[in-house]
C-alpha positions as CSV (number, residue, x, y, z in Angstrom):
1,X,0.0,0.0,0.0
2,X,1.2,3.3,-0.8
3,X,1.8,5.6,1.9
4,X,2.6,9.5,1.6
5,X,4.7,12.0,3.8
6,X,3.1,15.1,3.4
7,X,4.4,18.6,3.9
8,X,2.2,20.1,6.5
9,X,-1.1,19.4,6.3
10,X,-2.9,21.8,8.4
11,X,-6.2,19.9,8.5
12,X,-4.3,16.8,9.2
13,X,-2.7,17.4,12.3
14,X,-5.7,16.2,14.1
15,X,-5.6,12.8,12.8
16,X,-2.3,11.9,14.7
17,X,-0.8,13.4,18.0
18,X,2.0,15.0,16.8
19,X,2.4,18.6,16.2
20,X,3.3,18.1,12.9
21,X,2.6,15.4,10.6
22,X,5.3,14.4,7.7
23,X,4.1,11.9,5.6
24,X,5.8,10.1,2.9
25,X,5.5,8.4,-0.6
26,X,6.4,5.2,0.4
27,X,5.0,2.5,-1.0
28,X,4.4,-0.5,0.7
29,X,2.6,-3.1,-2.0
30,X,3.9,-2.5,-5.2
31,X,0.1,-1.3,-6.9
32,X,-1.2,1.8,-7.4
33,X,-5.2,1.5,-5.4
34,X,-5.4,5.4,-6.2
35,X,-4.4,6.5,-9.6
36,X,-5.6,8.4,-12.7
37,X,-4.7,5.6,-14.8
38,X,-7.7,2.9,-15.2
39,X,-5.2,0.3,-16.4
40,X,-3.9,-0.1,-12.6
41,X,-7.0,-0.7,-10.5
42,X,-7.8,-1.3,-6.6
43,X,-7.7,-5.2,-5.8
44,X,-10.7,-6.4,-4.0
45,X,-9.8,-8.3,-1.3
46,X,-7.6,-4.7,0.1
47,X,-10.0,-4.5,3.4
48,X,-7.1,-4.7,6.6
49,X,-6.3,-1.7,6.8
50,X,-9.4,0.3,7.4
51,X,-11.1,-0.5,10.7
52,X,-13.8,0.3,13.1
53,X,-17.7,1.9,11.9
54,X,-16.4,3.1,8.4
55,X,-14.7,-0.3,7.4
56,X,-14.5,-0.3,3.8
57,X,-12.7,-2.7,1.1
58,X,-10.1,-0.7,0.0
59,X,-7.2,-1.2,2.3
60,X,-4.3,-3.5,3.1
61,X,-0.7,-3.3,4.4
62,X,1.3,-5.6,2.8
63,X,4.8,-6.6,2.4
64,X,7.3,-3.8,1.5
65,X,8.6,-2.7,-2.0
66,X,11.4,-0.3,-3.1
67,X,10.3,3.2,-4.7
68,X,12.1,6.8,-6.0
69,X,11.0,9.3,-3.8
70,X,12.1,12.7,-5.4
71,X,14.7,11.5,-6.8
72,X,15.8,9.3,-4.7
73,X,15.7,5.5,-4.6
74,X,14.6,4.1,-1.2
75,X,14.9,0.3,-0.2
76,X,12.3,-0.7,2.9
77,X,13.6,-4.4,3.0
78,X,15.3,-3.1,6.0
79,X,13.5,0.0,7.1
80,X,12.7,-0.1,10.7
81,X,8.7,0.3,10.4
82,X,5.9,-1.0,13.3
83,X,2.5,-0.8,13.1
84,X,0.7,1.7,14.8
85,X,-3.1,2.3,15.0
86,X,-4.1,5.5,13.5
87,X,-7.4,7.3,15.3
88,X,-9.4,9.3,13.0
89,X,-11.3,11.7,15.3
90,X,-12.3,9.3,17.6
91,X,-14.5,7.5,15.0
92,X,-12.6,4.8,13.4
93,X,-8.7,3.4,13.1
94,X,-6.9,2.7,10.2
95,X,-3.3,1.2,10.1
96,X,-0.6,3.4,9.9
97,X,3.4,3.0,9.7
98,X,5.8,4.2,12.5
99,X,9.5,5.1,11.8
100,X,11.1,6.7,14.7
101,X,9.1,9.3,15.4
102,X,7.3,9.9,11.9
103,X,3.9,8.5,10.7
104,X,2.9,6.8,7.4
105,X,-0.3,7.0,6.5
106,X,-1.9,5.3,3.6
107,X,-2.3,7.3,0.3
108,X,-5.6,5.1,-0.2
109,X,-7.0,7.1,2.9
110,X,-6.2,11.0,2.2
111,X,-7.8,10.3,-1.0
112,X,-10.8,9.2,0.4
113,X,-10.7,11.4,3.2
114,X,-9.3,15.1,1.5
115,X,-10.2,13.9,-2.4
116,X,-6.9,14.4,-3.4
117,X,-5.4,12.4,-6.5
118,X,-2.2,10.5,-7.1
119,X,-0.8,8.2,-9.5
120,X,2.9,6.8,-10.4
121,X,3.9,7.2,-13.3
122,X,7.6,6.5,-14.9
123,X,10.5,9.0,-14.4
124,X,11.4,10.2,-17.6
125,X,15.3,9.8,-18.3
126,X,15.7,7.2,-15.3
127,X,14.2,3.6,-15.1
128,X,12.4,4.0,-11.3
129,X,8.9,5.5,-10.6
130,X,7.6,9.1,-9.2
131,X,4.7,9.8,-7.2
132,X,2.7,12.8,-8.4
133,X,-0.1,14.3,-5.8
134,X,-2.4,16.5,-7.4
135,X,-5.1,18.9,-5.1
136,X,-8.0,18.1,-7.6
137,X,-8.4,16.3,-11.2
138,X,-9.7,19.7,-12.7
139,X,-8.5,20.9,-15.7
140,X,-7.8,24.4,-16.6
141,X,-8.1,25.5,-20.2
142,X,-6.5,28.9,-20.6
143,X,-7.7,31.2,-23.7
144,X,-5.3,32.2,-26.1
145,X,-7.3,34.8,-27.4
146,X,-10.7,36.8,-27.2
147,X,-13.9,34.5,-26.9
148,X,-15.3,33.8,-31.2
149,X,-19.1,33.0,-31.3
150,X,-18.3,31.6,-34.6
151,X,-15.2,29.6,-33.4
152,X,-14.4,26.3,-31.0
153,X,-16.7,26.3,-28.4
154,X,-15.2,26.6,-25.0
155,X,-13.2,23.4,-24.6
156,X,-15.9,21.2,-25.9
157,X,-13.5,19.7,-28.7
158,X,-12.4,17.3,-25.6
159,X,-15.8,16.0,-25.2
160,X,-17.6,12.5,-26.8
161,X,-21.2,12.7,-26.1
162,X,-21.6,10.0,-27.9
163,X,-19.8,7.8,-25.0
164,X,-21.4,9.1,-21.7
165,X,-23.3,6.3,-20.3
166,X,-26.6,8.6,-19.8
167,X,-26.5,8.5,-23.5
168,X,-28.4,5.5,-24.5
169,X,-27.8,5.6,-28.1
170,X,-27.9,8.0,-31.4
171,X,-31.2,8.1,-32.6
172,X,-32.0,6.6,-36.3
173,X,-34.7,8.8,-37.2
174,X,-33.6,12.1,-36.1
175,X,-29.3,11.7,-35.6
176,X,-29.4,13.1,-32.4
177,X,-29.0,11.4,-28.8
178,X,-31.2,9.8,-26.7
179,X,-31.2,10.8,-23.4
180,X,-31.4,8.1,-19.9
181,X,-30.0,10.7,-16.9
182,X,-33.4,11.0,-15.8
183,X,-35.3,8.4,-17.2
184,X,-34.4,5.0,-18.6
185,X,-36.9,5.1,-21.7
186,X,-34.8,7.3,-23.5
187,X,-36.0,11.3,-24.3
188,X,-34.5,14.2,-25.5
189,X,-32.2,16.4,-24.0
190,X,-31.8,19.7,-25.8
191,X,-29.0,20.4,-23.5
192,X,-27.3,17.0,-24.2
193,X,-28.3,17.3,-27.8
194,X,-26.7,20.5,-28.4
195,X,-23.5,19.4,-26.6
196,X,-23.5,17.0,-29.2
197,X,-23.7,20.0,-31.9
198,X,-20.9,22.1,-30.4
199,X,-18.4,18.9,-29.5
200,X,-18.6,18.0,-33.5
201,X,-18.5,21.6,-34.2
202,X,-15.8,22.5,-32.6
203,X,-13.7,18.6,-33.3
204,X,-14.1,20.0,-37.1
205,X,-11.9,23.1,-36.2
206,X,-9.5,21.4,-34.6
207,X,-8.7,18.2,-35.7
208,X,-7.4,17.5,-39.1
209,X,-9.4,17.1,-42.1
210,X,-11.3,13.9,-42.4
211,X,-10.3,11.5,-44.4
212,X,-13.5,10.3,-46.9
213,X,-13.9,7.8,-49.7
214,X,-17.0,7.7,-52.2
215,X,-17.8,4.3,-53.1
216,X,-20.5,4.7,-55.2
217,X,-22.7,8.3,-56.7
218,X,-24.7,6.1,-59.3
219,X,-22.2,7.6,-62.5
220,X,-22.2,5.6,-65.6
221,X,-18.4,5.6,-65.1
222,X,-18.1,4.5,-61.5
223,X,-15.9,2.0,-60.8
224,X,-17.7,0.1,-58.2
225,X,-19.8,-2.5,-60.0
226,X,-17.3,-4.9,-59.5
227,X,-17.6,-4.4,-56.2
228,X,-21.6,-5.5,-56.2
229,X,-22.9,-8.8,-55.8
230,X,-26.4,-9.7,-56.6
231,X,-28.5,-12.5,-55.5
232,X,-30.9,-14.7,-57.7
233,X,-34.6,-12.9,-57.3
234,X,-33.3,-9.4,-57.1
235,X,-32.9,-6.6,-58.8
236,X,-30.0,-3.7,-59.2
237,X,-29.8,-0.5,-61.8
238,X,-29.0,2.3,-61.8
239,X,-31.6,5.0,-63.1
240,X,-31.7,8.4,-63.7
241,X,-33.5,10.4,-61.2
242,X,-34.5,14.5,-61.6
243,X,-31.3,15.1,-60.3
244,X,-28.7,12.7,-60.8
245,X,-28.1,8.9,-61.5
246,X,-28.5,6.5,-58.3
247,X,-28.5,3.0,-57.4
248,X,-31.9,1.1,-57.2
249,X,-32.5,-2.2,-55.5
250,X,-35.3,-4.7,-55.5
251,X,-35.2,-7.7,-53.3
252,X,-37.4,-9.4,-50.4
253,X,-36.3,-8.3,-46.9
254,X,-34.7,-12.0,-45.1
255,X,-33.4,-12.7,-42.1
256,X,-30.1,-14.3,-44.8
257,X,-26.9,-12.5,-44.3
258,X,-26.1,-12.7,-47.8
259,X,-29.1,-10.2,-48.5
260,X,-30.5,-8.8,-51.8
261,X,-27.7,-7.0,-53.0
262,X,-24.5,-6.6,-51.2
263,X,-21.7,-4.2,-51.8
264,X,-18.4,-5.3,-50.8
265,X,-15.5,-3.2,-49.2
266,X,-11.9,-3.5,-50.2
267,X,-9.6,-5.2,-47.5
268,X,-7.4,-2.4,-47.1
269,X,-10.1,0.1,-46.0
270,X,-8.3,2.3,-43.4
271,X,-10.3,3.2,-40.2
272,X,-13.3,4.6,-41.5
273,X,-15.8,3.5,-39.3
274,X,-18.7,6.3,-40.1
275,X,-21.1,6.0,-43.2
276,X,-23.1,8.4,-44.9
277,X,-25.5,8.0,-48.0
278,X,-28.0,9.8,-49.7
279,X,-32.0,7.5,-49.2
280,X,-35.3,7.2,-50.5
281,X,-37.0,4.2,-49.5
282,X,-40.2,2.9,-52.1
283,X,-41.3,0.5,-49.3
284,X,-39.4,-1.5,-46.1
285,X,-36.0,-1.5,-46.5
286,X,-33.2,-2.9,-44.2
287,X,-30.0,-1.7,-45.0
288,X,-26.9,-3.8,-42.8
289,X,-23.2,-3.2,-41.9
290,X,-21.1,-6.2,-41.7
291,X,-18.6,-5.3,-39.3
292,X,-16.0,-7.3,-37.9
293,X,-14.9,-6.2,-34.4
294,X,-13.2,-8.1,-31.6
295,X,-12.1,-10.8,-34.5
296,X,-15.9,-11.4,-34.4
297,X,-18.8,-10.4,-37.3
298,X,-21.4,-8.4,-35.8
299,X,-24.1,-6.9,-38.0
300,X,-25.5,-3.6,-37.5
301,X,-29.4,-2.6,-39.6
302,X,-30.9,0.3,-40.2
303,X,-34.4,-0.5,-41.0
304,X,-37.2,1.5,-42.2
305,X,-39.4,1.8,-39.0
306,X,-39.5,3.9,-35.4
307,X,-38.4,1.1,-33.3
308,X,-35.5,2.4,-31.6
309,X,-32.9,0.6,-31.6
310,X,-32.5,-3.4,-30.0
311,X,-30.1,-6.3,-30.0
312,X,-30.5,-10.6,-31.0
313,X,-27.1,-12.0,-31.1
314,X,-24.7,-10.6,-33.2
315,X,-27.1,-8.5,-34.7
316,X,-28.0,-4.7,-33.5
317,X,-30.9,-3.0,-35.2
318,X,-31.9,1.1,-35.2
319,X,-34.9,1.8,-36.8
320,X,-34.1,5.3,-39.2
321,X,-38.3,6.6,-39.8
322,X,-39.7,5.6,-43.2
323,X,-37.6,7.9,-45.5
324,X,-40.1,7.5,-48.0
325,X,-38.6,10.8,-48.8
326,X,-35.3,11.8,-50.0
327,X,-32.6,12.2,-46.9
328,X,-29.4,12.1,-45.8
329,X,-28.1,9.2,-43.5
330,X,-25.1,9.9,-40.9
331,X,-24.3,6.6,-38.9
332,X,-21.2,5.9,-36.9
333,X,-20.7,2.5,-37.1
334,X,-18.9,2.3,-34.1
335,X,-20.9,3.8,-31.6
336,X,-24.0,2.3,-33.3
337,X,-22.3,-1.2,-32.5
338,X,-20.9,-0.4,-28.6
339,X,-24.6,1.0,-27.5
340,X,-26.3,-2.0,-29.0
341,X,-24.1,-4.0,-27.7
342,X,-24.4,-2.1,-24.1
343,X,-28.2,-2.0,-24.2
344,X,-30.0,-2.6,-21.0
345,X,-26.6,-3.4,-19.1
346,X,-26.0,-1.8,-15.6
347,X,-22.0,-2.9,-16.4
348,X,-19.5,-1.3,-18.1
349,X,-18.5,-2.9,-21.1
350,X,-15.1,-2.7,-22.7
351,X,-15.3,-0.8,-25.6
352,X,-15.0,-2.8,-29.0
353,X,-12.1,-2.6,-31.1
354,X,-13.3,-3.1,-34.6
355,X,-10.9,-3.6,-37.4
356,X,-12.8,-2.9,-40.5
357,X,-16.3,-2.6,-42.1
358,X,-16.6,-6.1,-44.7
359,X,-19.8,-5.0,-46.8
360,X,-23.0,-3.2,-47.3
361,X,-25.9,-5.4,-47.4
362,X,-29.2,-3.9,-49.3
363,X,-32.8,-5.8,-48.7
364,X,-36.0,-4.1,-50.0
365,X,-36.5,-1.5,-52.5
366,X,-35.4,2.1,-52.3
367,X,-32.7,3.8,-54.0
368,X,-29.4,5.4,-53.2
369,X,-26.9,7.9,-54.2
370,X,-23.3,9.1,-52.5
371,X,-22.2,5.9,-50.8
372,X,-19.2,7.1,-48.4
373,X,-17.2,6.0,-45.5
374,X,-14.8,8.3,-43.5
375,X,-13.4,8.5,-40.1
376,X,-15.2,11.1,-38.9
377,X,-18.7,13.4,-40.3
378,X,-18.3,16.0,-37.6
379,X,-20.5,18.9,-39.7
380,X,-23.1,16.0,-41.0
381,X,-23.7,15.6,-37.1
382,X,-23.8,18.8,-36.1
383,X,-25.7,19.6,-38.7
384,X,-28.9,17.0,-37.5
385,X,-28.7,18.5,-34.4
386,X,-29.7,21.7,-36.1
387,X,-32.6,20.6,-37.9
388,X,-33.8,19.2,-34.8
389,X,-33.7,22.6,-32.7
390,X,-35.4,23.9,-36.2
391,X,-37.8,21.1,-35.8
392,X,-38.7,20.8,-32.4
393,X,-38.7,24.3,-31.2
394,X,-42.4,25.2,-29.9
395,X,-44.3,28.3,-30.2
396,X,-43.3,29.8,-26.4
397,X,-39.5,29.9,-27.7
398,X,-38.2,26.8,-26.1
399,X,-38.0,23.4,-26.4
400,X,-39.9,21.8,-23.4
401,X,-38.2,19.0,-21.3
402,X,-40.7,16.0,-21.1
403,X,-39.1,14.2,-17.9
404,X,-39.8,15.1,-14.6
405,X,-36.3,16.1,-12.3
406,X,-35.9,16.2,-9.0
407,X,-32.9,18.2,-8.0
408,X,-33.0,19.1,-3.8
409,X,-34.5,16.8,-1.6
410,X,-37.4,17.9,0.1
411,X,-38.6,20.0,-2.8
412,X,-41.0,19.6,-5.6
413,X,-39.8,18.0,-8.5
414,X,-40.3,19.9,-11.7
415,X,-43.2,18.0,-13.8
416,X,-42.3,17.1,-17.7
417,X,-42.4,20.1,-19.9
418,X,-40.0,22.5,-18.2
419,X,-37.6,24.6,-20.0
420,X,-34.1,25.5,-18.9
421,X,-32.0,28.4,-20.0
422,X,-29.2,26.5,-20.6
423,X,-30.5,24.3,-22.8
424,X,-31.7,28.1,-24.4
425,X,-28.6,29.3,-24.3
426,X,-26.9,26.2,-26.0
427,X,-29.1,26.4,-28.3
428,X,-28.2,29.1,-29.5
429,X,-25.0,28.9,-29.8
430,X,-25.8,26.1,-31.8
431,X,-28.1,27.9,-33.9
432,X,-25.9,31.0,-34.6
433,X,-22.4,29.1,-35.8
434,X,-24.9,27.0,-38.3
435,X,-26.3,30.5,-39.5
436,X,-23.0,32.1,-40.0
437,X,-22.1,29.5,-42.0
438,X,-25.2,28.9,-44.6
439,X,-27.0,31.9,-43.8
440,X,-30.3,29.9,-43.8
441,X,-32.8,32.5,-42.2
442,X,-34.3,29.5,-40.6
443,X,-31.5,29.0,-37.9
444,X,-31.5,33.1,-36.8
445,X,-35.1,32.8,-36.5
446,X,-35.3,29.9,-34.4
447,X,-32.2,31.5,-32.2
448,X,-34.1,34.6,-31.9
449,X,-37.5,33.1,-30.5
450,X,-35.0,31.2,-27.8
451,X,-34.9,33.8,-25.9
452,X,-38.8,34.1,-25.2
453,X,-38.6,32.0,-22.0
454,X,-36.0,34.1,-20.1
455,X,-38.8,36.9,-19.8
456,X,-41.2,34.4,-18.2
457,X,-41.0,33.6,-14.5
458,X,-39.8,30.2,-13.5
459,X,-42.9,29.5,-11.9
460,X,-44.8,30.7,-15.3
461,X,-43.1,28.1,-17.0
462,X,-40.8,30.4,-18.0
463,X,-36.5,30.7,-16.9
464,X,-36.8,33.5,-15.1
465,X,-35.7,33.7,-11.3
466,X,-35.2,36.9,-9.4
467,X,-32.8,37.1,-6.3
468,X,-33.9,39.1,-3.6
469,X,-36.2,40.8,-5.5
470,X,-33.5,42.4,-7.4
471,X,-30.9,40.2,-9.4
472,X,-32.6,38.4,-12.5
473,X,-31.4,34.9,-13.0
474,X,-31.8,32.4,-16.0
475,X,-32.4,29.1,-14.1
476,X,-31.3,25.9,-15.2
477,X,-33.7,24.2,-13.5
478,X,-37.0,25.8,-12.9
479,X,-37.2,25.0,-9.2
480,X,-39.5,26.2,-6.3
481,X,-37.6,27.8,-4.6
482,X,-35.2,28.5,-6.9
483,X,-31.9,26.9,-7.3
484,X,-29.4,29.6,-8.8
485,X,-27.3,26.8,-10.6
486,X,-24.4,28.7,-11.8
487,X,-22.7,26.5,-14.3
488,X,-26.5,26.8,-16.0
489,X,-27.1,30.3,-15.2
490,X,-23.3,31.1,-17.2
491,X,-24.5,28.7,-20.3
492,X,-27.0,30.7,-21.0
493,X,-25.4,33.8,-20.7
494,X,-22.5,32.3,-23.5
495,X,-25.5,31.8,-26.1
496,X,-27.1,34.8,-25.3
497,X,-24.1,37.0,-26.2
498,X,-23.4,34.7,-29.4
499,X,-26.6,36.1,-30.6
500,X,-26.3,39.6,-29.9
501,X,-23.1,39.6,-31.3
502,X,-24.4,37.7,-34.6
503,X,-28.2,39.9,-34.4
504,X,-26.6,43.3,-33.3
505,X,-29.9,44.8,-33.4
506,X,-31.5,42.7,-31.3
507,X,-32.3,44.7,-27.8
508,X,-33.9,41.7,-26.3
509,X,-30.5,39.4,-26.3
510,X,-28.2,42.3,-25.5
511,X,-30.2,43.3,-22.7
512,X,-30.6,39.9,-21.2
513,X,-26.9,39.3,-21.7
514,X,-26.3,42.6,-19.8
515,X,-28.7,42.1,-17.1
516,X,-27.0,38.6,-16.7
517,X,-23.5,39.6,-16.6
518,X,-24.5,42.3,-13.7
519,X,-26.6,39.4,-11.6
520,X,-23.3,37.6,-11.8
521,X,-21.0,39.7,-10.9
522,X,-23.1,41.0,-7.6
523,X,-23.6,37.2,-7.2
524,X,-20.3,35.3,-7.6
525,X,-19.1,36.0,-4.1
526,X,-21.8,33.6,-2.6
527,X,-20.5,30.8,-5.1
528,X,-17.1,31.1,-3.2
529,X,-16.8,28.2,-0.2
530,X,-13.0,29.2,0.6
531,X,-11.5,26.1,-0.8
532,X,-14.0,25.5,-3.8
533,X,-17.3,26.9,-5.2
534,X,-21.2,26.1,-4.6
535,X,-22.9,24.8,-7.4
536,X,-25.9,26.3,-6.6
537,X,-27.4,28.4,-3.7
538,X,-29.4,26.0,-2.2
539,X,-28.0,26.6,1.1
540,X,-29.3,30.1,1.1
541,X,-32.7,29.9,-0.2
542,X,-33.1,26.4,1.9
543,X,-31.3,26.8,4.3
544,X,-29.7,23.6,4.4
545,X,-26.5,22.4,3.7
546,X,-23.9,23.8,0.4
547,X,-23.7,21.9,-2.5
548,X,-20.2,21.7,-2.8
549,X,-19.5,21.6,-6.8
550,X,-17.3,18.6,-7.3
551,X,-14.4,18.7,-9.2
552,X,-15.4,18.9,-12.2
553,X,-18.0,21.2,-12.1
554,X,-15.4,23.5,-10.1
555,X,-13.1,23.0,-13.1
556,X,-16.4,24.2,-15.6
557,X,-16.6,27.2,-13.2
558,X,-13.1,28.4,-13.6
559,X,-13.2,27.5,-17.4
560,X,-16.6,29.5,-18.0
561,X,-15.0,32.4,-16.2
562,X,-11.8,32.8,-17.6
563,X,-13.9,32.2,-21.1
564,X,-16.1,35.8,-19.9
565,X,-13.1,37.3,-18.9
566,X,-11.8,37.5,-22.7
567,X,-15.0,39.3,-23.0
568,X,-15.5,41.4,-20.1
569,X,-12.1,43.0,-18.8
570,X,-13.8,43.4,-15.7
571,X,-10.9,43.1,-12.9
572,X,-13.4,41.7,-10.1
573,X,-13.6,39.1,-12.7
574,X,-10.0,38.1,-13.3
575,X,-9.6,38.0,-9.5
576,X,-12.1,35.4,-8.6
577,X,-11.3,33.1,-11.6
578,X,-7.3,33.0,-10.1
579,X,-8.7,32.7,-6.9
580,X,-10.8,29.3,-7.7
581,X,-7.9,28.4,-9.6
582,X,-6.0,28.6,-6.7
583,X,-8.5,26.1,-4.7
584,X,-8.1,23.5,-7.4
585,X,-4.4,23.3,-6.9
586,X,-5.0,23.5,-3.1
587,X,-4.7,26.7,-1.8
588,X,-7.9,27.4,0.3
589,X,-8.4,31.4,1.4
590,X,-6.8,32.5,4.4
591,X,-8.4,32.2,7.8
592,X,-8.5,34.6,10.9
């Protein structure tokens, strides 16, 4: 077990009689039970060292092993350790190390006990390990330059909504994800779905182009029909439409994996697990990727009904709508196969490793045009999750929420149908980037009636929340009483200035954006906790307990600040967000 000699630890010196505590990186079973890296994981059967009312698998002293501690290498073969018993204020004993007059305690229990992090890693340009402690697990992405509406957003480019586990797949029918955070059926999330928008959005920007490959567009001259098989009873041409030559099949829809008409891939594809093609069904179509993935075949359908997606075997299913209209199919492949293959499990599954796509497999009739794989189809993604903020946006402004949350204990929970403004605000920033770049009046309308709910009182089923009757607030969650989350609250504020700075004649988003930016900075102060920040204000409007933001959401603080402070030069600004950096690499504010 790894045990740590720290320097000082003011809110330690309880734990041990001694004045001072100095605690050391030794380590005493050669694993690593508390580390960043998920390849090096806490045995199970660790449960000796922790003892008494809070017992908890996790602990064990073992025999000794030899580490580098700064530098330099120790050997405990010899070292003159005992066991001592280690009484945590008076509640419970763990097993500690005594040298002389110095205490080891395990690494395993300040991480529980002060969230701190550590992991070994190697020491570059020597063959022997380091031990690196680190306050928090929050990352801090500094601006290089002034805040672009049209550019990355935030540090989204780091995000895969596609992997979070409260995503239960990508829908088939409108390209956008389903939603389980709050209810296992599946709904949808604007907030998650236009996450999904600015992650692609801003991956296009910043990774390198994608690399695509057309593999068939219906020409004359195309050299794919060797590449086309075509079983006995169906039918394959390629026609003439009003606007270009495509491929038409014929064929009964079977349960066969040879199918109708298949199309087969070359065996040195490279990793292009994402497909695209252009659709019109003329009646039930299945449409199946042969993948191989694992060194297994696994077949993933897109079929021409609503029913979700489900899994028999080796075979996963979405169902994409009809399409008995023209339209434009995104899939990745990949993700498509791991949430199948995931669906309905409370586990973690290991992620699939697939090594290339084998063929195309067509059954019913519908036709097809612009057959092509790629690694990634960042703007074809972001681009559905436009159309659906187009689509679904209702006549009060907003696109309604239709799963009931409860946030605080003890309070109501808000009933389906609820707005929030960040899901507002994210939409539009969604909404803006896609108008800047097509300049389809569609998107700037839609942004523009967005902001109709943060004039209607939370309680109105509206966004709006007023703090003490003086300090309007664009809530996240709609609760009674209100909630103040801030994270939400600065969302909203991001989309709203996207659109004022896009619609410069548009009073209504400038003057919410104003009025927000002054609630914020009148209201940051009760956000601070001294060592970290609230992530809402339910200890004032409760009176209960704070809501300590975790890390993470700490981390989103800082980054949402120093993201405003590119735009407002405000100095009261700048000094909180180096202050809450401070706390995430441990230094609290001082006390009296």
């Amino acid at each position: 077990m790894r045990y740590l000699r720290s320097a000082l630890l003011r809110c330690f010196a309880a734990l041990i009689a001694c004045t001072t505590v100095y605690l050391g990186c030794l380590t005493f079973v050669n694993r690593c039970p508390v580390t960043t890296n998920p390849d090096c994981a806490l045995p199970a059967d660790d449960t000796s060292i922790l003892r008494g009312p809070l017992a908890d698998p996790g602990y064990v002293v073992n025999e000794l092993s030899p580490v580098r501690l700064g530098g330099v290498s120790v050997s405990h073969s010899n070292a003159p350790y005992q066991p001592v018993d280690c009484i945590i204020n008076q509640e419970y004993t763990i097993n500690c190390r005594l040298e002389n007059e110095e205490v080891f305690v395990p690494f395993t229990f300040l991480h529980r006990y002060f969230e701190v992090q550590g992991r070994l890693e190697e020491d570059i340009g020597s063959a022997s390990q380091r031990f690196i402690w680190s306050h928090s697990n929050g990352k801090v992405f500094y601006p290089k330059q002034r805040y672009d509406p049209a550019g990355v957003f935030l540090f989204f480019e780091t995000y895969n909504v596609e992997k979070r586990e409260r995503v239960k797949y990508i829908s088939g029918v409108e390209g956008v994800p389903l939603s389980t955070q709050w209810g296992q059926q599946g709904y949808y999330y604007p907030i998650q779905i236009a996450q999904y928008a600015l992650v692609h959005y801003s991956k296009n920007i910043t990774e390198d182009g994608g690399k695509f490959k057309l593999l068939e567009d219906g020409s004359s001259d195309s050299n794919a029909s060797s590449h086309w098989s075509v079983s006995r009873g169906c039918r394959y041409a390629k026609v003439r439409t009003r606007w270009s030559n495509v491929v038409e099949f014929q064929g009964p829809v079977t349960s066969a994996t040879d199918g109708c008409l298949t199309f087969r891939l070359d065996d040195g594809q490279p990793a292009r697990f994402s497909l695209s093609f252009d659709f019109l069904a003329l009646s039930g179509c299945d449409i199946t990727v042969e993948v191989v993935a694992d060194g297994h075949p696994y077949l993933v359908h897109y079929r021409t009904d609503d029913d979700g997606v489900s899994r028999t075997g080796n075979n996963v299913r979405y169902g994409i709508g009809p399409r008995r209209e023209w339209s434009r199919i995104t899939r990745d492949v990949y993700w498509d196969l791991y949430k199948g293959l995931t669906l309905g499990k409370q586990s973690k599954r290991k992620q699939p490793v697939i090594s290339r796509l084998t063929r195309i497999i067509f059954q019913g009739r519908g036709q097809i045009d612009n057959i092509t794989i790629a690694n990634q189809f960042h703007m074809r993604h972001y681009f559905d999750a436009v159309d659906w903020f187009v689509n679904h946006q209702d006549d009060a402004g907003g696109w309604p929420i239709n799963v009931k949350r409860e946030l605080i204990e003890g309070v109501a929970a808000i009933p389906p149908g609820w707005y929030s403004a960040m899901a507002q605000g994210q939409a539009m920033s969604v909404l803006t980037r896609a108008y800047r770049l097509v300049r389809d009046p569609r998107y700037l309308e839609t942004a523009r009636r967005a902001t109709r709910p943060f004039r209607r009182k939370a309680t109105e089923n509206g966004v709006l929340a007023v703090f003490m009757n003086q300090f309007p607030w664009y809530e996240e969650y709609p609760t009674t009483p209100s909630s103040y989350v801030l994270n939400g609250f600065i969302y909203s504020l991001i989309g709203l200035y996207d659109l004022s700075q896009l619609d410069p004649d548009n009073e209504e988003a400038r003057d919410l954006y104003s009025d927000g930016m002054r609630t914020l900075k009148k209201m940051l102060p009760l956000f601070d906790m001294g060592s970290g920040t609230a992530y809402d204000l339910r200890h004032f409007t409760l009176g209960i307990a704070p809501n300590l933001a975790r890390t993470e959401y700490h981390s989103l603080h800082v980054n949402q600040l120093l993201l405003l402070s590119t735009i407002d030069p405000d100095p009261f600004l700048k000094a909180t967000v180096e202050r809450w950096i401070g706390y995430l690499h441990g230094h609290p504010a001082k006390h009296n």
